[in-house]
C-alpha positions in Angstrom: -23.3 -8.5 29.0 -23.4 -8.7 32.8 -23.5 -5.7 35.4 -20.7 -7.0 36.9 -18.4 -7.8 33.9 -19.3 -4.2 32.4 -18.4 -3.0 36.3 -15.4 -4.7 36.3 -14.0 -3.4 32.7 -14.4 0.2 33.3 -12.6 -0.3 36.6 -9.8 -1.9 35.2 -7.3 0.7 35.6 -5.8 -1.3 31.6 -9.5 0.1 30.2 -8.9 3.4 31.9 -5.6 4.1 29.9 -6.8 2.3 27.0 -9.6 5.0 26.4 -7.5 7.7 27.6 -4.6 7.3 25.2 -7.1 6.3 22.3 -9.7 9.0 22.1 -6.1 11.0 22.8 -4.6 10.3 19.5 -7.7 10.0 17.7 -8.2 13.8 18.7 -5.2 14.9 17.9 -5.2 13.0 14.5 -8.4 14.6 13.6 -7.7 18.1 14.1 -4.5 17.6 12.0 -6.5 16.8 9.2 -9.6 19.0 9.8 -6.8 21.7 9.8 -5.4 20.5 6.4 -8.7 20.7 4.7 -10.0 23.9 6.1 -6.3 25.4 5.5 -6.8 24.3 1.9 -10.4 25.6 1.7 -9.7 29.0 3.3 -6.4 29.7 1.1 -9.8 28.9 -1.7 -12.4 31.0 -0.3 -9.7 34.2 0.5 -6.3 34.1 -1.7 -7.3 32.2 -5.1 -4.4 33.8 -6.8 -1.7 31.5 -4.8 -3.8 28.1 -6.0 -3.5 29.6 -9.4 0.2 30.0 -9.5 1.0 27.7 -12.7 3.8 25.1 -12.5 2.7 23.5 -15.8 1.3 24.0 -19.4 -1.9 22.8 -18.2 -1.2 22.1 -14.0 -1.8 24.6 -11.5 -0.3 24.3 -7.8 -3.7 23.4 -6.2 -3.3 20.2 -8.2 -0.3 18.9 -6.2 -1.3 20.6 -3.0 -4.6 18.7 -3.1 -3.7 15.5 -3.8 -0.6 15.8 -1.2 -3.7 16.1 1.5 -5.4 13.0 0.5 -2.2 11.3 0.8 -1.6 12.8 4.0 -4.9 11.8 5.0 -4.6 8.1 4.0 -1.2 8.2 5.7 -2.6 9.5 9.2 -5.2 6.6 8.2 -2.3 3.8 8.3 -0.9 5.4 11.4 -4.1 5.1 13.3 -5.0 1.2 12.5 -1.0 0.3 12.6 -1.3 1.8 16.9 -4.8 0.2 17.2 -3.8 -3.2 15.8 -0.5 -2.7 18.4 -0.4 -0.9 21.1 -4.6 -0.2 21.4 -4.7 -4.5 20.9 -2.1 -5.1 23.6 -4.1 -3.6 26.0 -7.7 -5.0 24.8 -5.9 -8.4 25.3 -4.8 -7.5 28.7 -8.5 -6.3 29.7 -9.8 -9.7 28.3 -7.1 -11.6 30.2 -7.9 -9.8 33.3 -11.6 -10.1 33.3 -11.4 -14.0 31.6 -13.2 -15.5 35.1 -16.6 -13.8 34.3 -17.2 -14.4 30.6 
């Protein structure tokens, strides 16, 4: 890739926002789930006896709990790609468009 091309992207005040909004939500996504899992991990490592409240013959609560966090996680996973493929893709576009004359 050119100097000037590369100049011209990060210029682009489309690239600017583009970067801002998606390092933005990826932040903000990733501390929600880091804060899931440690949550979890700490209710482990310092109150045991709430994870081994039974809620079945054989099922204790940490069952559900768990998997709800995966879900969650895979959930916050959809979210992510669905706003890249739209709204982050928009504005990709838009920066191609604008910058089209030097590729």
């Amino acid at each position: 890739m050119n100097k000037e091309l590369v100049d011209r992207i990060e210029a682009n005040p489309k690239y600017i926002e583009l970067v801002s909004k998606r390092n933005s939500f990826g932040i903000k996504l990733g501390i929600f789930v880091l804060v899931m899992f440690y949550a979890y991990i700490l209710v482990i490592a310092f109150n045991k006896e709430i994870l081994a409240t039974k809620i079945g013959e054989y099922t204790t609560i940490a069952f559900p709990i768990a998997l709800a966090i995966l879900v969650i996680s895979f959930i916050t996973t959809i979210i992510y790609v669905k706003r890249a493929n739209g709204e982050f893709e928009k504005l990709t576009n838009e920066i191609k468009d604008d910058v089209k004359d030097l590729m």
